[in-house]
Each structure stands twice: as structure tokens, then as C-alpha cells.
PDBQT receptor file of N, H, CA, C and O in Angstrom, charges set to zero:
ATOM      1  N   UNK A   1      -8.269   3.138  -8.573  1.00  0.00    +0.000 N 
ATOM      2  CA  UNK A   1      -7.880   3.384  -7.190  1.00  0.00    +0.000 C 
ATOM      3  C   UNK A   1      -7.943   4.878  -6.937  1.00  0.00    +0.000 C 
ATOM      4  O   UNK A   1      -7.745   5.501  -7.980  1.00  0.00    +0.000 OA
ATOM      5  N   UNK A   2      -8.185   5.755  -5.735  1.00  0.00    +0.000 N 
ATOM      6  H   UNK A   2      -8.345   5.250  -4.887  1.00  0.00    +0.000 HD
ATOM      7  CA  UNK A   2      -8.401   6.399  -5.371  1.00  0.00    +0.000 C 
ATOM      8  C   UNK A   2      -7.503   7.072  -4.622  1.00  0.00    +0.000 C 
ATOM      9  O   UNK A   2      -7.018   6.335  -3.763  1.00  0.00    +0.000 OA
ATOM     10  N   UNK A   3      -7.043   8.286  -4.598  1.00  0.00    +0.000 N 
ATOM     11  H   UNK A   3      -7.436   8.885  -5.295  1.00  0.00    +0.000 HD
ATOM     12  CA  UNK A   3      -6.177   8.268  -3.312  1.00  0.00    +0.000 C 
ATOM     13  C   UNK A   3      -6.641   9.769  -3.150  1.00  0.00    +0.000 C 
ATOM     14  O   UNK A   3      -7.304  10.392  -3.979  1.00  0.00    +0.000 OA
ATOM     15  N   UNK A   4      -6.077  10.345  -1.677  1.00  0.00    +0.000 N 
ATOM     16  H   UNK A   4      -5.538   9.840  -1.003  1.00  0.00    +0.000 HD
ATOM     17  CA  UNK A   4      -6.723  11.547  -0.659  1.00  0.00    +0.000 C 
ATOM     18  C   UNK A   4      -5.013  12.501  -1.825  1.00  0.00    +0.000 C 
ATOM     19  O   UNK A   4      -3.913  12.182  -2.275  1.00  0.00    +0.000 OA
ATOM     20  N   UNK A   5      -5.933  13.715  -1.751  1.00  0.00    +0.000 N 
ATOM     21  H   UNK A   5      -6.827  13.974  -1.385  1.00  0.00    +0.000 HD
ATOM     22  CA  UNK A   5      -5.218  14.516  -1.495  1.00  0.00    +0.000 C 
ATOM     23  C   UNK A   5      -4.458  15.494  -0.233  1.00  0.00    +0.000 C 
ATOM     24  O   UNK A   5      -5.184  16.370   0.237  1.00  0.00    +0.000 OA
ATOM     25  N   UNK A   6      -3.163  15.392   0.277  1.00  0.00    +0.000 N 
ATOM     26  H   UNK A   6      -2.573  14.680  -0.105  1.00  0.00    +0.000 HD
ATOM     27  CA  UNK A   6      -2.267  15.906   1.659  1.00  0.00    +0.000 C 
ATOM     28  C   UNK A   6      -1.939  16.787   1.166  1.00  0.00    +0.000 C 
ATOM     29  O   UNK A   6      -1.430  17.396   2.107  1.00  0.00    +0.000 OA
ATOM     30  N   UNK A   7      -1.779  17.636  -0.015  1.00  0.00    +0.000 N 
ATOM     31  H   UNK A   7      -2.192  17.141  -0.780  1.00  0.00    +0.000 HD
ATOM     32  CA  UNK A   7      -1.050  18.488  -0.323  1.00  0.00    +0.000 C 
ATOM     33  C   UNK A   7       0.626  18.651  -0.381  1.00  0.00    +0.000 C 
ATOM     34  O   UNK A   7       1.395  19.613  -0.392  1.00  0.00    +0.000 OA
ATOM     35  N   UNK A   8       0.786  17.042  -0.415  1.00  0.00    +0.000 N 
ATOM     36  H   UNK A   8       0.162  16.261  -0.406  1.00  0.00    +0.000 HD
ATOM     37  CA  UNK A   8       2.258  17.077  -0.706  1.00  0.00    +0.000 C 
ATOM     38  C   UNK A   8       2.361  16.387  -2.007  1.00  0.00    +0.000 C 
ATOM     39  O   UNK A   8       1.527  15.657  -2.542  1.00  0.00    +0.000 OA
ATOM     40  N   UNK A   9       4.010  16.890  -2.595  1.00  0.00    +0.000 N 
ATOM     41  H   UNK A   9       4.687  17.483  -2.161  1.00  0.00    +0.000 HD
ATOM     42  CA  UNK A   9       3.656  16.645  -4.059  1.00  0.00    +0.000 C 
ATOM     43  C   UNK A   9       4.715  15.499  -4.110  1.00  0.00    +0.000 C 
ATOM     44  O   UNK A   9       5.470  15.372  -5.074  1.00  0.00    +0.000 OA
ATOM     45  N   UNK A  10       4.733  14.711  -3.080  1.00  0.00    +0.000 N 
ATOM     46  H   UNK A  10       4.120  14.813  -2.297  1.00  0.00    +0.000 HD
ATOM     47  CA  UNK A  10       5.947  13.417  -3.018  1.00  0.00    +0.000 C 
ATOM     48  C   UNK A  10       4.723  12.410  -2.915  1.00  0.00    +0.000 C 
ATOM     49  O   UNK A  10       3.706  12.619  -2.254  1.00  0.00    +0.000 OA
ATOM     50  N   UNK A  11       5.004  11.230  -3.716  1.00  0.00    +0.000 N 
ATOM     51  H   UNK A  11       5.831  11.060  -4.253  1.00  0.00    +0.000 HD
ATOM     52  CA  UNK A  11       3.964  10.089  -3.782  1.00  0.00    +0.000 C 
ATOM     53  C   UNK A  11       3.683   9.454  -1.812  1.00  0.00    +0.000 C 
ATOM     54  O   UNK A  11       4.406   9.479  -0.816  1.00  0.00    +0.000 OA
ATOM     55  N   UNK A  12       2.443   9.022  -2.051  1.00  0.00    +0.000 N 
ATOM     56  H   UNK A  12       1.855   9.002  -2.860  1.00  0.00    +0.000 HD
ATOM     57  CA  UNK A  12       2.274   8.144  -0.262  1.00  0.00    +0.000 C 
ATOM     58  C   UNK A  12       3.266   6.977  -0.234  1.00  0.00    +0.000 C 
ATOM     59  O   UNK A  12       3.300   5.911  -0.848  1.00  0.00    +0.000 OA
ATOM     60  N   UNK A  13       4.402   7.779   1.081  1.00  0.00    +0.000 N 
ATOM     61  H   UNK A  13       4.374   8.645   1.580  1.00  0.00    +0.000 HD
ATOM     62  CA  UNK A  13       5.140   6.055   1.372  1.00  0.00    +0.000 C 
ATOM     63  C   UNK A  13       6.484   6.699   1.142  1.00  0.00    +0.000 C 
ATOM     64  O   UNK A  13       7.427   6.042   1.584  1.00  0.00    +0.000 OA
ATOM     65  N   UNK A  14       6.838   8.056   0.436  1.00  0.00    +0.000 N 
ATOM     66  H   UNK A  14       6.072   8.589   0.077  1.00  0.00    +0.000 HD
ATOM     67  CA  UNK A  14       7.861   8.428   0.188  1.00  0.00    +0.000 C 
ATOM     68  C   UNK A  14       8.723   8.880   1.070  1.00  0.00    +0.000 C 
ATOM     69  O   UNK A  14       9.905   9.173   0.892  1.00  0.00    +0.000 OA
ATOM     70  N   UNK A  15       8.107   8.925   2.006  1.00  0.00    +0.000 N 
ATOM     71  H   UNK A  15       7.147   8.687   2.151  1.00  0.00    +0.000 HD
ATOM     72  CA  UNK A  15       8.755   9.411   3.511  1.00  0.00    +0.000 C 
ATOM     73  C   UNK A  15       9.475   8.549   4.198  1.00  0.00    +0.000 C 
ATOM     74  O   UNK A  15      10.442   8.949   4.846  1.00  0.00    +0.000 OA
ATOM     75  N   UNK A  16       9.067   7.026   4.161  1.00  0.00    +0.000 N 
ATOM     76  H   UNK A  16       8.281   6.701   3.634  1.00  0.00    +0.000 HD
ATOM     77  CA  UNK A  16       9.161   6.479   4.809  1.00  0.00    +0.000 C 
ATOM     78  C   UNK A  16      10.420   5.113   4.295  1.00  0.00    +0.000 C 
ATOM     79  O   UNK A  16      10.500   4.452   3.259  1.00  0.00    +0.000 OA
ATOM     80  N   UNK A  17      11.445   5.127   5.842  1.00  0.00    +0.000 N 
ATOM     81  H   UNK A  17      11.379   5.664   6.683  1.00  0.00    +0.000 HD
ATOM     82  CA  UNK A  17      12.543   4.475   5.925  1.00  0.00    +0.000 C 
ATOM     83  C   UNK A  17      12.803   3.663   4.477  1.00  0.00    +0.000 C 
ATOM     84  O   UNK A  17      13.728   3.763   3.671  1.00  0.00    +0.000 OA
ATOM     85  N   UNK A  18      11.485   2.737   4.485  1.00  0.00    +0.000 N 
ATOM     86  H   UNK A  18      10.734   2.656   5.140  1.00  0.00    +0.000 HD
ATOM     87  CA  UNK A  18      11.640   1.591   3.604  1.00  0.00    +0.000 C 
ATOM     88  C   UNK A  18      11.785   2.299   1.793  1.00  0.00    +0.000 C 
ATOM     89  O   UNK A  18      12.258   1.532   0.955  1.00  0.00    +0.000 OA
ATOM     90  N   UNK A  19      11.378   3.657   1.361  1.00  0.00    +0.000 N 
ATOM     91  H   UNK A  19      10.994   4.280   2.042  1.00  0.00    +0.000 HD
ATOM     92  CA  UNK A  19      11.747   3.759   0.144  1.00  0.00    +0.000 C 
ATOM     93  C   UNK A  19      12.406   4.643   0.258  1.00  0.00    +0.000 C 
ATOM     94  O   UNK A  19      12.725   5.297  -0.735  1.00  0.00    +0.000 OA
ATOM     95  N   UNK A  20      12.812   4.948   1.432  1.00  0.00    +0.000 N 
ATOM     96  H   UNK A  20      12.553   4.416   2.239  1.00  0.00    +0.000 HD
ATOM     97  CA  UNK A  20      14.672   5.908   1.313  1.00  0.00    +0.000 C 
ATOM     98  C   UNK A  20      15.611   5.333   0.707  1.00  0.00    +0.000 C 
ATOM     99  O   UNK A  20      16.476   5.776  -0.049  1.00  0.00    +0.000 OA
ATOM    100  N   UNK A  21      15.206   3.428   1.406  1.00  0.00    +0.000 N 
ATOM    101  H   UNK A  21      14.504   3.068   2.020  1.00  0.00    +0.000 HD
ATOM    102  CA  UNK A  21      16.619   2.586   0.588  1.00  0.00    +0.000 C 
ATOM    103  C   UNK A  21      17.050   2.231   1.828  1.00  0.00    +0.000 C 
ATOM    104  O   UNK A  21      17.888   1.330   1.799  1.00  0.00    +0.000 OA
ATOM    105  N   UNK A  22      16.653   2.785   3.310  1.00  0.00    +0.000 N 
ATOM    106  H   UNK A  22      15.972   3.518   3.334  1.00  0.00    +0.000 HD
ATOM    107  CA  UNK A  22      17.629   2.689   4.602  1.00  0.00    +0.000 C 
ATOM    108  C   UNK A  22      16.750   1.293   4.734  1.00  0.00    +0.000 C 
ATOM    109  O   UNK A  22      17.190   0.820   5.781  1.00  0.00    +0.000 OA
ATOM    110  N   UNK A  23      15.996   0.607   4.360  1.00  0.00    +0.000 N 
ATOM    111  H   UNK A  23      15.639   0.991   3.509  1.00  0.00    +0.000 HD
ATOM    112  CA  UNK A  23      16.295  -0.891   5.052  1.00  0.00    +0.000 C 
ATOM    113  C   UNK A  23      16.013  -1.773   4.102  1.00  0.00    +0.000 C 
ATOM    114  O   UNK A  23      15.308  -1.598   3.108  1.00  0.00    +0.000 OA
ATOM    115  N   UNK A  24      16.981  -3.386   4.664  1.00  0.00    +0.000 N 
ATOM    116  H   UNK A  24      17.554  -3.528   5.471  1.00  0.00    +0.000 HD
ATOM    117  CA  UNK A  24      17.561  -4.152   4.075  1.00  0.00    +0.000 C 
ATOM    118  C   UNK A  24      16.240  -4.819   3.706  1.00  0.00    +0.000 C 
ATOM    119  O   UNK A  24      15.870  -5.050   2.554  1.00  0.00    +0.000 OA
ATOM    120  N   UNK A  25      15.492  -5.133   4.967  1.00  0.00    +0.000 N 
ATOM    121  H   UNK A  25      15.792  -4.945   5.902  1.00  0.00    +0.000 HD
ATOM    122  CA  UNK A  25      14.230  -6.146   3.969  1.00  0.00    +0.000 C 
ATOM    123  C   UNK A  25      12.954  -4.685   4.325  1.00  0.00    +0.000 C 
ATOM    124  O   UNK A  25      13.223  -3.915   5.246  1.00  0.00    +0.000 OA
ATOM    125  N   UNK A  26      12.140  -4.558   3.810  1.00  0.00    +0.000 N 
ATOM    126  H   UNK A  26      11.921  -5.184   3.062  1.00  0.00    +0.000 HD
ATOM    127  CA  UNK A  26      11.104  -3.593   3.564  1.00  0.00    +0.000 C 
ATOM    128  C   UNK A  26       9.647  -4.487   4.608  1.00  0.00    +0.000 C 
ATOM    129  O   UNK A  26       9.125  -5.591   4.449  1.00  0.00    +0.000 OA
ATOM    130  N   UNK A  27       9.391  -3.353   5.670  1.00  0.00    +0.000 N 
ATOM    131  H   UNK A  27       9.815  -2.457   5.799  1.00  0.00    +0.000 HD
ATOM    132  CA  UNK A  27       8.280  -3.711   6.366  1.00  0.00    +0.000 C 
ATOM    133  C   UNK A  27       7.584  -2.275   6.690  1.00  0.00    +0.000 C 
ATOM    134  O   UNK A  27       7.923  -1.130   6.986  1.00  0.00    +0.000 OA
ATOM    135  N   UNK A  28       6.470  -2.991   6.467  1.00  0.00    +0.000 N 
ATOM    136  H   UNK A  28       6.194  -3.921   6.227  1.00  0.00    +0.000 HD
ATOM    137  CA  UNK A  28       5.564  -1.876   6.785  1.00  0.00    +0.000 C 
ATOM    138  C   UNK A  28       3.957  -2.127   6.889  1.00  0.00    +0.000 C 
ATOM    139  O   UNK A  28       3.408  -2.995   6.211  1.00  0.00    +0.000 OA
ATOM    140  N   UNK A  29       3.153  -1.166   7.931  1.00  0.00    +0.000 N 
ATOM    141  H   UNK A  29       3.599  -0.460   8.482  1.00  0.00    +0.000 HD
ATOM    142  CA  UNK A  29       1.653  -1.743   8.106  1.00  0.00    +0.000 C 
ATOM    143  C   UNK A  29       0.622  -1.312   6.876  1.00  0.00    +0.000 C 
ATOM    144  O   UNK A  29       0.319  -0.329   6.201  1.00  0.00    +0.000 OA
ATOM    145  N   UNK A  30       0.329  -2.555   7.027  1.00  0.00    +0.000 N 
ATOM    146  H   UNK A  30       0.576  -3.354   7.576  1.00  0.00    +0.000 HD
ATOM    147  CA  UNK A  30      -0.833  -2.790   6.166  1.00  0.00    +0.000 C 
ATOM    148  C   UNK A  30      -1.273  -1.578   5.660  1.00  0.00    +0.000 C 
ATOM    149  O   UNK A  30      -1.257  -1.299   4.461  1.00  0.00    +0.000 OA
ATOM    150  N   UNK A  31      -1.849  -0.510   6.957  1.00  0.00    +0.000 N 
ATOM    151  H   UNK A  31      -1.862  -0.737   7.931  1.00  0.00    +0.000 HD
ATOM    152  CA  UNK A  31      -2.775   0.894   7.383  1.00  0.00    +0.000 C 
ATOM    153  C   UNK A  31      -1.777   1.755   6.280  1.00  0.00    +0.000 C 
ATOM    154  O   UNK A  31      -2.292   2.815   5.925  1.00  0.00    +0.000 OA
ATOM    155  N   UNK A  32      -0.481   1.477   5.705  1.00  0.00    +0.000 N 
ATOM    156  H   UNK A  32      -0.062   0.616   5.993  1.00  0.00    +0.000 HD
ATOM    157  CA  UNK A  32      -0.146   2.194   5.338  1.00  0.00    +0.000 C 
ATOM    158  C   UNK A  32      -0.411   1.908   3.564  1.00  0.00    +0.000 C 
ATOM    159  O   UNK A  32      -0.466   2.772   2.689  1.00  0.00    +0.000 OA
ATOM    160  N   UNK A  33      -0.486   1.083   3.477  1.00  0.00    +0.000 N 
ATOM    161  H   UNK A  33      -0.442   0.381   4.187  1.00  0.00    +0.000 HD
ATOM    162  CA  UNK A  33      -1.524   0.601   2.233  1.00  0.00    +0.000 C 
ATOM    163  C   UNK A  33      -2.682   1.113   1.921  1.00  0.00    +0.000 C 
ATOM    164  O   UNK A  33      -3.099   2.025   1.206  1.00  0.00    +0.000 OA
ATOM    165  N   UNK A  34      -3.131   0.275   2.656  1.00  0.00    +0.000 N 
ATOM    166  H   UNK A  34      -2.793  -0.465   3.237  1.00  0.00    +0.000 HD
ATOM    167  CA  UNK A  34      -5.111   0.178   2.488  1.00  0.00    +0.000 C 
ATOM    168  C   UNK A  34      -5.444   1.546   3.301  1.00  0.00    +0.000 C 
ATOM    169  O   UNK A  34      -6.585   1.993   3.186  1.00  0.00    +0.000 OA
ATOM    170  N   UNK A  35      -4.621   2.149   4.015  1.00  0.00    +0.000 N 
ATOM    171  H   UNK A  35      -3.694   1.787   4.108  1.00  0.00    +0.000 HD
ATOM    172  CA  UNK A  35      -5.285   3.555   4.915  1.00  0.00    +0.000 C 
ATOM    173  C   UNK A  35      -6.579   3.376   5.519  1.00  0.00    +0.000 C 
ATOM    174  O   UNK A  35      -6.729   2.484   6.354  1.00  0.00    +0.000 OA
ATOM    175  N   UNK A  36      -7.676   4.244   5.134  1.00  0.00    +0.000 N 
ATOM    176  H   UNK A  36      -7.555   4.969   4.455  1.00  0.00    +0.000 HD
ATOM    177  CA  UNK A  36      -8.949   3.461   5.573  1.00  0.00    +0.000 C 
ATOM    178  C   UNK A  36      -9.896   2.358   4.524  1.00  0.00    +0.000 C 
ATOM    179  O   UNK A  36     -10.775   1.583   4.902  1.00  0.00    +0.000 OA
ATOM    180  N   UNK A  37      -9.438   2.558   3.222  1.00  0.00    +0.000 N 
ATOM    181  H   UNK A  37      -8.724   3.187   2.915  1.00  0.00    +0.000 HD
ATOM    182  CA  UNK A  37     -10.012   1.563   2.636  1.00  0.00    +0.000 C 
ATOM    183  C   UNK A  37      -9.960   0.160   3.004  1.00  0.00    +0.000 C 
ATOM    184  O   UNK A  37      -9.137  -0.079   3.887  1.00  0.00    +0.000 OA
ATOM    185  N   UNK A  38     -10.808  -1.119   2.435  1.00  0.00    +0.000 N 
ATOM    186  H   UNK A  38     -11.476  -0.925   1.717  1.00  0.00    +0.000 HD
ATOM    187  CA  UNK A  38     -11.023  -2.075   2.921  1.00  0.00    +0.000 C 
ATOM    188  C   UNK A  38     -10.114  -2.767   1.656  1.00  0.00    +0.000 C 
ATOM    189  O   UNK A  38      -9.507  -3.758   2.061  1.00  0.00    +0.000 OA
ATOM    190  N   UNK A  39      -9.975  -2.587   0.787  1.00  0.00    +0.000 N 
ATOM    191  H   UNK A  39     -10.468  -1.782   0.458  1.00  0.00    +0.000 HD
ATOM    192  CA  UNK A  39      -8.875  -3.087  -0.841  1.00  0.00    +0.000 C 
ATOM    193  C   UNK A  39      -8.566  -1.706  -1.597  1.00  0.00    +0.000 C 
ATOM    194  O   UNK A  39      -9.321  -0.736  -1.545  1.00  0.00    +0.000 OA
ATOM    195  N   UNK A  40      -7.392  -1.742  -2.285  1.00  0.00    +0.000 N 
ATOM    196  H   UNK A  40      -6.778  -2.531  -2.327  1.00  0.00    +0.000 HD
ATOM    197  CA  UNK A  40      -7.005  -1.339  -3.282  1.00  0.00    +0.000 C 
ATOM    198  C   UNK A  40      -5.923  -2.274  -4.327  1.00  0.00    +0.000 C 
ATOM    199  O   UNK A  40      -5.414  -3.374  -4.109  1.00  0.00    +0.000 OA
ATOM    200  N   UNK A  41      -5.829  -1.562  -5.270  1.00  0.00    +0.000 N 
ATOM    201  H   UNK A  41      -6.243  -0.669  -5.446  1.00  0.00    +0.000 HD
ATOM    202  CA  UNK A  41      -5.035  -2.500  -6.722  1.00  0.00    +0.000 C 
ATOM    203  C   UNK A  41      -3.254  -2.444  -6.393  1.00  0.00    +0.000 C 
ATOM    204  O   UNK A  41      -2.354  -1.906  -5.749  1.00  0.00    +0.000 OA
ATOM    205  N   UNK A  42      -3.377  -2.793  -6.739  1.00  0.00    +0.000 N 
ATOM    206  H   UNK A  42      -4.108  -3.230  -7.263  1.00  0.00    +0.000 HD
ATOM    207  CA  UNK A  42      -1.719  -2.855  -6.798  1.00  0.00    +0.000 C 
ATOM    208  C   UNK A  42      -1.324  -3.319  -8.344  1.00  0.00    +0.000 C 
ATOM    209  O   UNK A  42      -1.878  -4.272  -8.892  1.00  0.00    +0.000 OA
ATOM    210  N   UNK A  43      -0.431  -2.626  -8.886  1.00  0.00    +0.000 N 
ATOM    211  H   UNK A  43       0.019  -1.852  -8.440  1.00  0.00    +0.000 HD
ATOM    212  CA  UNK A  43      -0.181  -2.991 -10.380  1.00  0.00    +0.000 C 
ATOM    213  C   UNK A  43       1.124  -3.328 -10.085  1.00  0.00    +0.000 C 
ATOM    214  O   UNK A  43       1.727  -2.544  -9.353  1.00  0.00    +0.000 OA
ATOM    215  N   UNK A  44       1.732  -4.358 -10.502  1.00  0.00    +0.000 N 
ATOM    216  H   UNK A  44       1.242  -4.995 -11.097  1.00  0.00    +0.000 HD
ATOM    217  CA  UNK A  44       3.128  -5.071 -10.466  1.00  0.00    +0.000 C 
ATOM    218  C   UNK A  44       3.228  -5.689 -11.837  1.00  0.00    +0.000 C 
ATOM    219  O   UNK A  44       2.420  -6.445 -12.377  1.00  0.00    +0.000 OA
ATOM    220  N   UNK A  45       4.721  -5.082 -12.441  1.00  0.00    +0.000 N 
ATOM    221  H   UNK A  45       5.377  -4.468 -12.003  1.00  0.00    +0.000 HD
ATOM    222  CA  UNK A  45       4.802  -5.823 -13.920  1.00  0.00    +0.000 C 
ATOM    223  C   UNK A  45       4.287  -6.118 -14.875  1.00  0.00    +0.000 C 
ATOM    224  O   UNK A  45       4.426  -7.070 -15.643  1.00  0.00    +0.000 OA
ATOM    225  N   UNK A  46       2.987  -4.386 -14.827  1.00  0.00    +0.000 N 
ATOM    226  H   UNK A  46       2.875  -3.612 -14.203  1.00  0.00    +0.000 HD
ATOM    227  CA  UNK A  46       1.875  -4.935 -15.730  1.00  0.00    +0.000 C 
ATOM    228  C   UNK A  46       0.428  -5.460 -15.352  1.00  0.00    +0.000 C 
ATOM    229  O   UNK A  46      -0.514  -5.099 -16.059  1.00  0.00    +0.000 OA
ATOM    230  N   UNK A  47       0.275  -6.045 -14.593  1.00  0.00    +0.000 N 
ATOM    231  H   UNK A  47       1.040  -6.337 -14.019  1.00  0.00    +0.000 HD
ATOM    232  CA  UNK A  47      -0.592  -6.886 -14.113  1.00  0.00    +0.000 C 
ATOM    233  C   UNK A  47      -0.773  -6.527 -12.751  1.00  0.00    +0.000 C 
ATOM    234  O   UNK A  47       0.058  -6.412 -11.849  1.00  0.00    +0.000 OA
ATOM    235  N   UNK A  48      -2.571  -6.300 -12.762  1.00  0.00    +0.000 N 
ATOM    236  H   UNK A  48      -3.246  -6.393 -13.494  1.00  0.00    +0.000 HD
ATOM    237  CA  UNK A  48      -3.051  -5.924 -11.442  1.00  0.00    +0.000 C 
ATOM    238  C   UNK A  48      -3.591  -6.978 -10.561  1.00  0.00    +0.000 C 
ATOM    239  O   UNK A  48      -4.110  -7.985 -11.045  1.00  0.00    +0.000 OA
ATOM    240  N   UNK A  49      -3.468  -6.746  -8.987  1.00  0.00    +0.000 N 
ATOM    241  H   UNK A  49      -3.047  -5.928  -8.595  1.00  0.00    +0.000 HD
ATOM    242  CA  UNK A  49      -3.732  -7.068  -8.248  1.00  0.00    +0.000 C 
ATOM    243  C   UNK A  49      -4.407  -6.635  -7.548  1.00  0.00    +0.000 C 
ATOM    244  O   UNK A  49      -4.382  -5.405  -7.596  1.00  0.00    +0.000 OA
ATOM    245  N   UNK A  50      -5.310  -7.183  -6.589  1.00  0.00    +0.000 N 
ATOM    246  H   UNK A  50      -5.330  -8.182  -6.550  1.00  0.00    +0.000 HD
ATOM    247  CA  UNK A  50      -6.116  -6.773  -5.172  1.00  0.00    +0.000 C 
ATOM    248  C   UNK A  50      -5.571  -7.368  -4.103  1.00  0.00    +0.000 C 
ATOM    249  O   UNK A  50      -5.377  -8.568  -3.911  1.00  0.00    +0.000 OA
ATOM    250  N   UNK A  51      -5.279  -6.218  -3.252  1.00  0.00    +0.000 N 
ATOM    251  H   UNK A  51      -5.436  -5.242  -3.408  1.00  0.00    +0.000 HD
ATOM    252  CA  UNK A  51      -5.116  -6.760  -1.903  1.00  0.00    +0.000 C 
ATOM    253  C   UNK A  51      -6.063  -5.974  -0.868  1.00  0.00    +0.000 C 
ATOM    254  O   UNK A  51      -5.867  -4.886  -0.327  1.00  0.00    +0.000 OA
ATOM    255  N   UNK A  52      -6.987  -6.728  -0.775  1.00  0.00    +0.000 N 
ATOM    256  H   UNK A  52      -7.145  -7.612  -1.214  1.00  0.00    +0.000 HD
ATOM    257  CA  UNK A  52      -8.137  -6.879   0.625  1.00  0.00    +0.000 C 
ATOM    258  C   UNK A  52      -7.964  -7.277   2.256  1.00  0.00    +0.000 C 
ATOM    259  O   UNK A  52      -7.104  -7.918   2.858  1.00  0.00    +0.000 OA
ATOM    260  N   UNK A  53      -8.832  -6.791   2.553  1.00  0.00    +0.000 N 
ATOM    261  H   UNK A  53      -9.530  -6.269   2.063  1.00  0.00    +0.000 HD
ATOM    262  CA  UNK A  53      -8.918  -6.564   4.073  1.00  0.00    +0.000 C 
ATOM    263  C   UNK A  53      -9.930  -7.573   4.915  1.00  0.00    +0.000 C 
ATOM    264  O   UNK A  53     -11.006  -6.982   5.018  1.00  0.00    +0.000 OA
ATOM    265  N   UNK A  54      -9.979  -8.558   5.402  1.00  0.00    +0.000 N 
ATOM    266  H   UNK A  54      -9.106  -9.038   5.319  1.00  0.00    +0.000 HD
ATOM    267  CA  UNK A  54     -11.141  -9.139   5.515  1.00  0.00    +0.000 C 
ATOM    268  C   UNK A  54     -11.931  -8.664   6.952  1.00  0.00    +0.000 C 
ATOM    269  O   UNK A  54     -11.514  -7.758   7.674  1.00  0.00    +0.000 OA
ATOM    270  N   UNK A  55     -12.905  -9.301   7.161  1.00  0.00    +0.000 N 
ATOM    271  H   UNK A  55     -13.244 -10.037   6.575  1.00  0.00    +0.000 HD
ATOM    272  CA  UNK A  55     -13.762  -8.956   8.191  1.00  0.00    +0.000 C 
ATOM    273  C   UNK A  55     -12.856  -9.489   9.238  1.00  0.00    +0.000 C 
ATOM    274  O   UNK A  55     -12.450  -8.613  10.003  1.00  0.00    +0.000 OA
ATOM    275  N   UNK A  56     -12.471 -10.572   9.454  1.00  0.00    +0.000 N 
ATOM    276  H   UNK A  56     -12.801 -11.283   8.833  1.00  0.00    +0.000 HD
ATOM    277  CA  UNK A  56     -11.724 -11.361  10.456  1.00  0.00    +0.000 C 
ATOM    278  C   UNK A  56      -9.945 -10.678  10.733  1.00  0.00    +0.000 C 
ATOM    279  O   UNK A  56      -9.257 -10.949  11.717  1.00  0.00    +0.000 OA
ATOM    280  N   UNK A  57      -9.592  -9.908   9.750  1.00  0.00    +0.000 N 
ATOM    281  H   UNK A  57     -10.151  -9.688   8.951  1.00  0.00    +0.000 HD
ATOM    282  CA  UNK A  57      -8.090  -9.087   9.962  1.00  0.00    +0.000 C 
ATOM    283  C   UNK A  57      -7.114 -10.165   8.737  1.00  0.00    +0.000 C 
ATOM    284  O   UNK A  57      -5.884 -10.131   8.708  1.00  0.00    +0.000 OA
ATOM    285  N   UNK A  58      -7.811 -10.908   7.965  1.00  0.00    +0.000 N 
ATOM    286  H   UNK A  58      -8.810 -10.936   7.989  1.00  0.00    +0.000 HD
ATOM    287  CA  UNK A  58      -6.964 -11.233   7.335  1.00  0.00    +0.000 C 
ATOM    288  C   UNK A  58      -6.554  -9.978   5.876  1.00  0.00    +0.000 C 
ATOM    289  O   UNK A  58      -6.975  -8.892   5.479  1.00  0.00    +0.000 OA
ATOM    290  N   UNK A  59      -5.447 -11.027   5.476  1.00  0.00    +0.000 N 
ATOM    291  H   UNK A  59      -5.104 -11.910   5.798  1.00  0.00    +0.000 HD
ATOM    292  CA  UNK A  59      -4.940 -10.073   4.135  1.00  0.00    +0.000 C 
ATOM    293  C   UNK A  59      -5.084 -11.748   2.699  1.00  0.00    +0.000 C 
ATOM    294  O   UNK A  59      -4.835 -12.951   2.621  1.00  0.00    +0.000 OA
ATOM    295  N   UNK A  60      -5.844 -10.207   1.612  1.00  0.00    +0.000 N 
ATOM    296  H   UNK A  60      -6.046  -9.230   1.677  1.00  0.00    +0.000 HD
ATOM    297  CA  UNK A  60      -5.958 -11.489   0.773  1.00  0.00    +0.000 C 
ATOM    298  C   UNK A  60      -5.581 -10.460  -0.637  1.00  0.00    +0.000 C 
ATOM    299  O   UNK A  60      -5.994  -9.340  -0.939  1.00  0.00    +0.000 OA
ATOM    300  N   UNK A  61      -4.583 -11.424  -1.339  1.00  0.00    +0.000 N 
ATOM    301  H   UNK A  61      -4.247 -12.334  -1.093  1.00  0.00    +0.000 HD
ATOM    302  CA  UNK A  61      -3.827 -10.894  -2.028  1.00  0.00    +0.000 C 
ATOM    303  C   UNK A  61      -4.526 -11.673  -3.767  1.00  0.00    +0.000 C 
ATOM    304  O   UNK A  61      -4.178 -12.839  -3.957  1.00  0.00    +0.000 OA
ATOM    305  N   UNK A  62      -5.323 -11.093  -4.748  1.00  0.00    +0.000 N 
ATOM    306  H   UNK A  62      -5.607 -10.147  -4.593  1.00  0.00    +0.000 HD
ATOM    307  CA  UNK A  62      -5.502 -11.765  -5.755  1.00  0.00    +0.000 C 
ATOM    308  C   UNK A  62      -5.254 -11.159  -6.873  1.00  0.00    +0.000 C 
ATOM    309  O   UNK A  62      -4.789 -10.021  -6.812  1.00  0.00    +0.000 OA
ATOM    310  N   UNK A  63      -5.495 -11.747  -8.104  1.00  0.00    +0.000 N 
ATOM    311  H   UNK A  63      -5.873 -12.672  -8.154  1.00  0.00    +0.000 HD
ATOM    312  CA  UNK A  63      -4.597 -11.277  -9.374  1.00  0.00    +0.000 C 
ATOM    313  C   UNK A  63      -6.123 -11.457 -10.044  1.00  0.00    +0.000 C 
ATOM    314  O   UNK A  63      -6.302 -11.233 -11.241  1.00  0.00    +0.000 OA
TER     315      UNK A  63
């Protein structure tokens, strides 16, 4: 996976409400994921994942 350099030295997403801890269930857009890419990995517990973007606006989540 790839990610842009901003010149900030806090990971992407660190800013935001949901990993302050200030909310109870965690939401957030997609765009803030995938940014302009069409997939990236996601590693959970070891084990990677893809979550993709489809032509039609769906989200497809595979292991």
C-alpha cells in the first residue's frame, strides 16, 4: 500500500473525531480510506484484506 506524503508526522485519520475516542460507534467516508485510490489493504489481526471501489459505487471487502 502506498500512501502520499502531507508532511505531518501523525498517521492519516488521526485527526479525526472517530480516533480521538469522541464517538461511540465510528463513521466515516469511504474517501477517507481509499482517498483517490480505487483499493487498498487493510491488515486486521494479522491477516490482509482488500477493500475496493467498484465501477457502480459499490464497496467490496475481501480477504
Amino acid at each position: 500500500m502506498t500512501s502520499c506524503d502531507s508532511g505531518s508526522t501523525q498517521p492519516p485519520g488521526a485527526n479525526l473525531p472517530w480516533a480521538l475516542g469522541h464517538a461511540q460507534d465510528a463513521v466515516l467516508p469511504s474517501s477517507a480510506l481509499l482517498g483517490e485510490r480505487q483499493a487498498i489493504e487493510i491488515e486486521h489481526n494479522g491477516q490482509r484484506y482488500r477493500l475496493q471501489s467498484t465501477r457502480s459505487g459499490k464497496l467490496i471487502l475481501t480477504k
